[in-house]
N, C-alpha and C positions, 0 to 999 in steps of 0.2 A: 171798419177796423176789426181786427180779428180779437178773437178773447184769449189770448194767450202772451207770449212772453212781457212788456213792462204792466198792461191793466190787469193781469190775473197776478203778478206781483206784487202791484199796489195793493191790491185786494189781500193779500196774503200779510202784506207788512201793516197794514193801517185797520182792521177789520175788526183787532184785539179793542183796540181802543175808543173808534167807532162805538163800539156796544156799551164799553165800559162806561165812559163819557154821557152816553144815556140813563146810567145811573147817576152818576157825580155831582152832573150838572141840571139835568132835566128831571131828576128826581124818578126816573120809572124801576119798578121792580127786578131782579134779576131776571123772570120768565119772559116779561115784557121787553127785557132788551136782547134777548137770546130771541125770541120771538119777530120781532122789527130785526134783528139782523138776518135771520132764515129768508125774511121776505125781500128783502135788500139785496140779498146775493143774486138771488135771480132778477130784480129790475137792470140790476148792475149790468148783468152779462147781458139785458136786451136794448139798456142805452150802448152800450160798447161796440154792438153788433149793426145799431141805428148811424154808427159814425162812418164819413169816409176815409177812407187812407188820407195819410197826414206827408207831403214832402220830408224826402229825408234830410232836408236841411231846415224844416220847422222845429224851432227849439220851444215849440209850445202845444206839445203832444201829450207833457205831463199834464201842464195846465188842465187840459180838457178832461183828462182821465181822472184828476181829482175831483174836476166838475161831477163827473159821473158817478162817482163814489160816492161825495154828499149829496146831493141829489139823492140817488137811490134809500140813506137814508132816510130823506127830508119827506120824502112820499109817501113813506112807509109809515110814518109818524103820526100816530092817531089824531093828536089836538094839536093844530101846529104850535110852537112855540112865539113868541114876541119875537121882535127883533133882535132885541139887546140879547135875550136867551139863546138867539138863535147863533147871534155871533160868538157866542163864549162858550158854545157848541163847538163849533165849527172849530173857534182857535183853539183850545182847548184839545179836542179829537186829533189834530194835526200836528199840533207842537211837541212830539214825542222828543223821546233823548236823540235816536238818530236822525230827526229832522234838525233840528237844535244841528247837532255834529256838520247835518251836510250845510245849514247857511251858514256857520261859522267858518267851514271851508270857504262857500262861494264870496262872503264877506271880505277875505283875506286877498282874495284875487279882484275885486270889484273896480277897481280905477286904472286895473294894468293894463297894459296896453291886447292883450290876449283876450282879454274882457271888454274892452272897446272893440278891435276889430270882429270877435261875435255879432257884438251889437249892431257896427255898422253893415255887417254882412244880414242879419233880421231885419230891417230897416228896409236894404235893399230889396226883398224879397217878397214884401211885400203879397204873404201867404193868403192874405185872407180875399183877395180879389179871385181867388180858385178855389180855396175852401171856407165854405161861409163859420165854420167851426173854428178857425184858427183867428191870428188877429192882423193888422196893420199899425206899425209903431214908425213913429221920426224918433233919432235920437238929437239931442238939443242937449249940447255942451254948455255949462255955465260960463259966460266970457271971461269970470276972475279964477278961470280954474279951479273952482269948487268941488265939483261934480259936475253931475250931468243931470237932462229928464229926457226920459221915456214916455213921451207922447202916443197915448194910442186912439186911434179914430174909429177903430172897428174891434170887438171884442168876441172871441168865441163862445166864453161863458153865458153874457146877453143871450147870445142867439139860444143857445142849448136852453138854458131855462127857461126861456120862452116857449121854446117850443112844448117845454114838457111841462109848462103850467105854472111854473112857481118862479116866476120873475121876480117875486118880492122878496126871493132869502137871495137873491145877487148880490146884494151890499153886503151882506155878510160873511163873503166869501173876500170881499173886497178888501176887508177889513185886519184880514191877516197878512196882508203888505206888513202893515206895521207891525207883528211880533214875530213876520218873518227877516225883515230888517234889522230890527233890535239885537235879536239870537244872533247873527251877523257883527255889532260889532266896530263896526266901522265907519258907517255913517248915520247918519240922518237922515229919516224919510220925508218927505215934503209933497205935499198934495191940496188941489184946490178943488178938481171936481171928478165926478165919475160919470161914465155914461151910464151907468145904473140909476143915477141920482137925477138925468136929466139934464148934465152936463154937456159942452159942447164935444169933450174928449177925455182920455183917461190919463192923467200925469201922474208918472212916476218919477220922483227927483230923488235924487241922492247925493247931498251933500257930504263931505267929508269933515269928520269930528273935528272941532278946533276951528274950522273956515266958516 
């Protein structure tokens, strides 16, 4: 994957916060998080460069690219943090005002019918049997008309952080489903396992408020 138009973007919208969030939450210095993010920038650009091209019908190019973002932090990170620390990093750094803005959009569209056929078209695609970076999802309608789940049986993130060492701050990436949801708006997130966790698969359910 090239280091230019959406991950040098990302890098440009998310990078402010990144640093800041290393004061906020992790307690480091100013110089210390101006510092871990100098070193960040270039992990960044040599996981981005580590990646294949992604189909232009994978709707999970961001996914990976934010993989690579935290990560780049995570490595960079003198003492690693705990879990829980790591998690309210992680949501914390991401849940900016315009992320808030874009699932509140995406929220608004979540059960239309424009937003099923995506889905079933990711489904069919079935991306990660060519890129082991991307994923494999069923989508699984609730039979009362609820919502739906996003079953996933292959995960790109797994892979990527395994590759690069730190399979243990996976969950924590996981974990911002839920207040990417929330910000959203619309429904309810529902989950029983992760393949991080050891799971047989990754659910994502989304019920709709009220049902």
């Amino acid at each position: 994957m090239r280091y230019a138009g959406m991950p040098a973007g990302m890098w440009l919208l998310f990078v402010g916060s990144f640093r800041k969030k290393l004061e906020e939450v992790l307690g480091y210095t100013s110089s210390e998080a101006w510092e871990t993010a100098g070193k960040a920038h270039g992990r960044y650009r040599e996981i981005i460069r580590s990646l294949p091209g992604f189909e232009k019908a994978d709707r999970f190019r961001m996914n990976i690219v934010n993989c690579a973002l935290f990560s780049s932090f995570y490595l960079n990170m003198g003492k690693k943090p705990s879990p829980e620390e790591t998690a309210a990093y992680y949501r914390s750094a991401m849940m900016t005002f315009p992320m808030r803005a874009f699932c509140r959009l995406s929220g608004k569209g979540r059960f239309g019918e424009r937003d099923l056929r995506s889905m079933r078209e990711t489904a069919a695609l079935k991306a990660a049997d060519r890129n082991p970076y991307s994923w494999n999802m069923d989508l699984l309608p609730y039979p009362d008309g609820s919502g739906y789940e996003a079953r996933f049986s292959k995960c790109g993130i797994c892979v990527l952080m395994k590759v690069l060492g730190i399979g243990e701050a996976v969950q924590a990436m996981c974990r911002l489903d839920y207040a990417m949801n929330e910000a959203g708006k619309t429904s309810r997130f529902v989950r029983r396992y992760t393949l991080a966790s050891g799971g047989p698969y990754c659910d994502c359910g989304y019920k709709k408020l009220g049902r």
